[in-house]
C-alpha positions in Angstrom: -25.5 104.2 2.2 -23.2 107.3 2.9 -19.9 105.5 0.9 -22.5 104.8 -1.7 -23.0 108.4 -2.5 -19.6 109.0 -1.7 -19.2 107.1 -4.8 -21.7 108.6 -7.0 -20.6 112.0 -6.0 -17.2 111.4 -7.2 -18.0 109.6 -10.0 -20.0 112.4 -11.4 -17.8 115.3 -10.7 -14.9 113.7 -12.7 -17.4 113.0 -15.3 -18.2 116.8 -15.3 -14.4 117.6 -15.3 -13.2 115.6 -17.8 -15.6 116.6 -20.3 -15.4 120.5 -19.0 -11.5 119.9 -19.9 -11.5 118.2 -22.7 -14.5 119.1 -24.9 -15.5 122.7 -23.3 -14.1 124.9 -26.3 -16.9 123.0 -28.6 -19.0 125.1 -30.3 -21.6 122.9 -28.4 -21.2 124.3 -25.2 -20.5 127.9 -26.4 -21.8 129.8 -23.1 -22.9 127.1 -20.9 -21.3 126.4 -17.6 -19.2 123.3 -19.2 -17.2 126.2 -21.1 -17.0 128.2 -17.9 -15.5 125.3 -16.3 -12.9 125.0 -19.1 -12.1 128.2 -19.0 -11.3 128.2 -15.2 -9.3 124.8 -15.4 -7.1 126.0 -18.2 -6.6 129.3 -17.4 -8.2 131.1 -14.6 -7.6 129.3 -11.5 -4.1 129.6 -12.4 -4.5 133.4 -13.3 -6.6 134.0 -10.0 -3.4 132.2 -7.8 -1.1 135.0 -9.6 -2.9 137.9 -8.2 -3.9 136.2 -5.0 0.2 135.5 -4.3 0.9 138.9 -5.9 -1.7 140.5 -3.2 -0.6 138.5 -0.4 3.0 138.7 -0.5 3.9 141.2 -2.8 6.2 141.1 -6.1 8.8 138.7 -3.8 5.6 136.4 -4.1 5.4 137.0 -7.7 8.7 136.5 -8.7 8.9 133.3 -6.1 6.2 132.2 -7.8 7.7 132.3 -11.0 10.5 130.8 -10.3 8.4 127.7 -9.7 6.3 128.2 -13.1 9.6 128.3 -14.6 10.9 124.9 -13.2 7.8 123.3 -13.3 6.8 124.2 -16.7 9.9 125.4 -18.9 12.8 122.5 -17.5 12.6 118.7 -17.0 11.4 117.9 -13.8 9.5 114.7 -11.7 6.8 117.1 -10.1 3.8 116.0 -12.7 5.1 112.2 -12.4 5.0 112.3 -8.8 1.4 113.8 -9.0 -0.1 111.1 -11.5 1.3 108.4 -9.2 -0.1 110.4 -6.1 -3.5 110.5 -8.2 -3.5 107.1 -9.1 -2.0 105.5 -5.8 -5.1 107.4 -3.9 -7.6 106.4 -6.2 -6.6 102.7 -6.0 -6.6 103.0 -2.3 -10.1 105.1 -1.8 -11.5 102.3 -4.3 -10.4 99.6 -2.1 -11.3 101.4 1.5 -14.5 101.9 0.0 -15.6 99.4 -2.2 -13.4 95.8 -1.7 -15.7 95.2 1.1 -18.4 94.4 -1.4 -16.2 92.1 -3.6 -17.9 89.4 -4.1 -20.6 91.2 -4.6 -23.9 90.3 -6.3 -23.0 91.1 -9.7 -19.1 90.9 -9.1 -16.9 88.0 -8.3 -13.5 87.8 -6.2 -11.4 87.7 -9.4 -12.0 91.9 -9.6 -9.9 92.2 -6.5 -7.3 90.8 -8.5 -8.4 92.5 -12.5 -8.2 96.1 -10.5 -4.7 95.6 -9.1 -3.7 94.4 -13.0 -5.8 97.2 -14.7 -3.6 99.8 -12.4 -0.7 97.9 -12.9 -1.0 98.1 -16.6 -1.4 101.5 -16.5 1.8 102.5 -14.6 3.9 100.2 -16.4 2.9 102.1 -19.6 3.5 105.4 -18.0 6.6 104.2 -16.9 7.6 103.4 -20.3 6.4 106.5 -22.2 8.3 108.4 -19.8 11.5 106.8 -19.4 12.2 105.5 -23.1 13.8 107.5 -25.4 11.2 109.3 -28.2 14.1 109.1 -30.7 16.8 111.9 -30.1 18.4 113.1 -33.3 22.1 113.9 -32.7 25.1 114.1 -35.5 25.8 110.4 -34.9 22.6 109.4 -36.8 21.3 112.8 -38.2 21.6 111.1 -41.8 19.6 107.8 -40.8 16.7 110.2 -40.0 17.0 112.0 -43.2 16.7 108.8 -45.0 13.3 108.0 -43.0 12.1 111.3 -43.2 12.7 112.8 -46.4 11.6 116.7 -47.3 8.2 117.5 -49.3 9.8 120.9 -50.0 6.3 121.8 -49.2 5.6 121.7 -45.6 9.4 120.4 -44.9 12.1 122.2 -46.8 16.0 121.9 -45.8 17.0 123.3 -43.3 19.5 123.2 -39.3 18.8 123.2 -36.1 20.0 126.8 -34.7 21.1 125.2 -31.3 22.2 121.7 -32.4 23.8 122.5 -35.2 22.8 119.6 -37.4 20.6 119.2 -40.1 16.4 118.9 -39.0 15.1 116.0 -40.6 10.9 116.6 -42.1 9.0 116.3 -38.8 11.6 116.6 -36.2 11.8 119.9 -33.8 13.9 121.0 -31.1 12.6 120.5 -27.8 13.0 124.1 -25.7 12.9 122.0 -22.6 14.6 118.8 -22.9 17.2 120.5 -25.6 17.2 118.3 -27.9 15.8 117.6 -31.4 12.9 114.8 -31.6 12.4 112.7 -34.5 8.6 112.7 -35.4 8.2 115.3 -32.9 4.5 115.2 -31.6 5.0 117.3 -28.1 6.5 117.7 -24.8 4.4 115.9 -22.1 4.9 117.4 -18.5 3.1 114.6 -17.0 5.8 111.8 -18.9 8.5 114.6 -17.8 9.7 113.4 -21.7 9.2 114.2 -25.5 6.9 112.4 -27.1 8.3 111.4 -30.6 8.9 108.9 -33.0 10.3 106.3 -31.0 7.2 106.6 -27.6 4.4 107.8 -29.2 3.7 103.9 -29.4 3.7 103.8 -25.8 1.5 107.1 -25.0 -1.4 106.4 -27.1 -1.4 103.0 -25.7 -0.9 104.6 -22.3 -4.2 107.0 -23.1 -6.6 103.9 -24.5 -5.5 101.7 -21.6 -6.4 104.9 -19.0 -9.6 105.6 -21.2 -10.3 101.1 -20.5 -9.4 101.4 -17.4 -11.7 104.3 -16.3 -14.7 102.9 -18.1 -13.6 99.5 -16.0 -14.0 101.4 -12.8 -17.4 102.8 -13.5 -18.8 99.8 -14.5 -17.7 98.2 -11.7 -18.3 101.0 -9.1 -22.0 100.5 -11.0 -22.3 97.5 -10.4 -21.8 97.7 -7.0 -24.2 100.4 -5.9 -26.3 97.8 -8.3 -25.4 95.1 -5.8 -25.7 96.7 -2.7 -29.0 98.3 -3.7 -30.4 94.1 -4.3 -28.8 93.0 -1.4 -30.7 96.2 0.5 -34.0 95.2 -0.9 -34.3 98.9 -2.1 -36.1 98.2 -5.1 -38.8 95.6 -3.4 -39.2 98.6 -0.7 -40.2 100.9 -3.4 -42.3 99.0 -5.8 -44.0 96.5 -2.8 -44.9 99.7 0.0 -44.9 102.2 -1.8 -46.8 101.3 -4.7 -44.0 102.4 -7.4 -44.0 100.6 -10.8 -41.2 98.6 -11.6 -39.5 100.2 -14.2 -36.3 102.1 -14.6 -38.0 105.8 -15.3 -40.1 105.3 -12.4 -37.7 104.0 -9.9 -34.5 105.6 -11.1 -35.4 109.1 -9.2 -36.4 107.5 -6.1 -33.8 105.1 -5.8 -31.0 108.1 -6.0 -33.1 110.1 -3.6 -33.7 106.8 -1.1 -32.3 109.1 1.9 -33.0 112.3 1.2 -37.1 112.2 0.7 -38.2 115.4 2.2 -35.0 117.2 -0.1 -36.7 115.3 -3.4 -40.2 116.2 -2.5 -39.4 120.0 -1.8 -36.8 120.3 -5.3 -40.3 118.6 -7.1 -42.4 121.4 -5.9 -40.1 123.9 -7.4 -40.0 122.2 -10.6 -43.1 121.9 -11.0 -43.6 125.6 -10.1 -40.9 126.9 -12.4 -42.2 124.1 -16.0 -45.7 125.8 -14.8 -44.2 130.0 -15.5 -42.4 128.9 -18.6 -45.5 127.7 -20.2 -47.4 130.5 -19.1 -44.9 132.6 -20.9 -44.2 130.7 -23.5 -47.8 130.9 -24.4 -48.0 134.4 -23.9 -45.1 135.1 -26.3 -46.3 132.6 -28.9 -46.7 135.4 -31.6 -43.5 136.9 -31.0 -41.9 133.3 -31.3 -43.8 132.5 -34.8 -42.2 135.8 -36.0 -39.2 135.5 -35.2 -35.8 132.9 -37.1 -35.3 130.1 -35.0 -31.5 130.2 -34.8 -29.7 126.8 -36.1 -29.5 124.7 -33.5 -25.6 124.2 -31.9 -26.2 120.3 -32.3 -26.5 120.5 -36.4 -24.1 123.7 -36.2 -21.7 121.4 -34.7 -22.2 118.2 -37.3 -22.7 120.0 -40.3 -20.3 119.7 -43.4 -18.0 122.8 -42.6 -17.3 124.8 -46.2 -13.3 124.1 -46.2 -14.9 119.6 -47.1 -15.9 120.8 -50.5 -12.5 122.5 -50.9 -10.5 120.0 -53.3 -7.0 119.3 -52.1 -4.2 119.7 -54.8 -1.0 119.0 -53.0 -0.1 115.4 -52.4 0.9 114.4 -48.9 3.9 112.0 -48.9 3.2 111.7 -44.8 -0.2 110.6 -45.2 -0.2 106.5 -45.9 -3.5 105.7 -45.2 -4.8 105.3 -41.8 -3.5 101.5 -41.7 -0.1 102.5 -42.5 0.2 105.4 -40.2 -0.9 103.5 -37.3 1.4 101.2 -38.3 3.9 103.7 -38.8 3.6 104.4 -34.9 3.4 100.9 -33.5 6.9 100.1 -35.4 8.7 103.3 -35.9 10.7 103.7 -39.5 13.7 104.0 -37.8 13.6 100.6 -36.0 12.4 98.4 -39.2 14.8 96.3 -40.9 15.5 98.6 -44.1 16.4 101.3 -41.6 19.1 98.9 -39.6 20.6 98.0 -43.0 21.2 101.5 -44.6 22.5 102.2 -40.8 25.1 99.3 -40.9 26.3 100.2 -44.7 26.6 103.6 -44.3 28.6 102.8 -40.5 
């Protein structure tokens, strides 16, 4: 069972890392560890590097290590692509090391073999197309094209050139500091694409980050499904519920099954939570007065879902971007500036 937990373990630490990253500044988790967590992935490992190289080797060090910031972060460079594929290539081989031994499975069939090799196929292919396709450079060859498709609201988006291109900026395009270029539709510079994501690829990165998102929830399931698998083939469950007298329901097997191998370590954390839900309701009962007295603060769930004021705030301006959600999707699936009435003001104005 020691690849099983293997599996588990690392299942649940991305879990906790992925939401730590992505949803730690949340009101929700104001001053719990997940916003600790954030805070360290985003900024302080990187900040507690600095002063260890400062420390270590001096301002040499320092500035060395610049110098790498600089490359890494400020000009185009492979170094993030080379890491998602190192990421990904690793995963896919840990997965199959570990886990292709049990496919066919009880609950999965041969044809996984083959569906995980596609899924991770898939997902490479659109990486290599987000990053490798252009995101719709504006240049003075077809600076007027864009103007046409992206018209000024002279509220937002006034008239206005590009300081280092020298060509008029079309509403919603930007210079890119790193790639040096203006971007039609300019949504950001992706390290890990090493490109701009604009106008043109934007198609390509959202379907990049739904098929990663598919493709992860794939891989759980399946890794699920066999610890699910191995655990019938084991007889785990007819252990628990046939000697040892344990009712046949998830609640009831669920702890003992995930603690199958390490009995004494179960029995001994059950003591101490037992222990510790015995002193909180001795003081909670002792404090009962104090807690009737005082406001319950509003809970961070219904702080979090609650209408915030700026909803009832009635929007004047009309937003010429804004289509309607069916339009701006489609808006990104086929760019303006490939669509047919594009191409023709192109070719009469050429």
């Amino acid at each position: 069972m020691e690849v099983e937990w293997l599996l588990v373990i690392h299942g649940l630490v991305t879990l906790l890392v992925l939401i730590s990253f992505i949803c730690g500044q949340w009101p929700i988790f104001e001053g719990t560890f997940i916003q600790k967590i954030h805070l360290f992935l985003t900024f302080g490992a990187c900040d507690y590097f600095r002063r260890f190289v400062g420390a270590v080797f001096g301002q040499r060090g320092s500035d060395a290590l610049f110098c790498v910031e600089y490359y890494c972060c400020d000009r185009p460079n492979p170094t993030l692509q080379v890491i998602y594929l190192g990421i990904i290539g690793a995963s896919y081989y840990f997965i199959v090391e570990s886990s292709f031994k049990y496919i066919p499975g009880h609950y999965l069939g041969e044809v996984h073999r083959y569906m995980s090799l596609l899924a991770v196929g898939g997902g490479i292919l659109l990486f290599l197309l987000t990053s490798f396709s252009d995101p719709g450079t504006v240049n003075a060859v077809n600076v007027s094209h864009y103007l046409s498709a992206y018209p000024y609201d002279n509220i937002i988006f006034s008239e206005k050139e590009c300081p280092t291109c020298k060509i008029p900026k079309p509403a919603r395009s930007k210079h890119c500091s790193i790639c040096d270029r203006c971007v039609a539709r300019f949504d950001h510079h992706c390290g890990w694409m090493n490109n701009c994501i604009g106008e043109k690829n934007t198609r390509y990165f959202m379907a990049f980050l739904l098929w990663h998102f598919l493709l992860c929830l794939y891989g759980a399931v399946a890794i699920a499904l066999v610890l699910a698998g191995r655990l019938k083939e084991l007889r785990v469950i007819d252990i628990l519920t046939v000697y040892y007298g344990f009712e046949k329901s998830f609640s009831s097997l669920a702890p003992h099954v995930a603690v199958t191998f390490k009995w004494q370590e179960y029995l001994s954390w059950k003591r101490k939570v037992n222990g510790a839900k015995a002193s909180a309701a001795a003081l909670k009962e002792s404090l009962g007065e104090l807690n009737h007295e005082k406001k319950h603060p509003v809970s961070k769930w219904k702080a979090f879902f609650q209408r915030s004021g700026l909803e009832e705030v009635e929007v004047v301006m009309n937003n010429i971007y804004d289509k309607g959600m069916l339009q701006n999707v489609f808006e990104i699936v086929v760019p303006l500036s490939t669509r047919q009435s594009f191409l023709q003001k192109k070719s009469k104005s050429g």
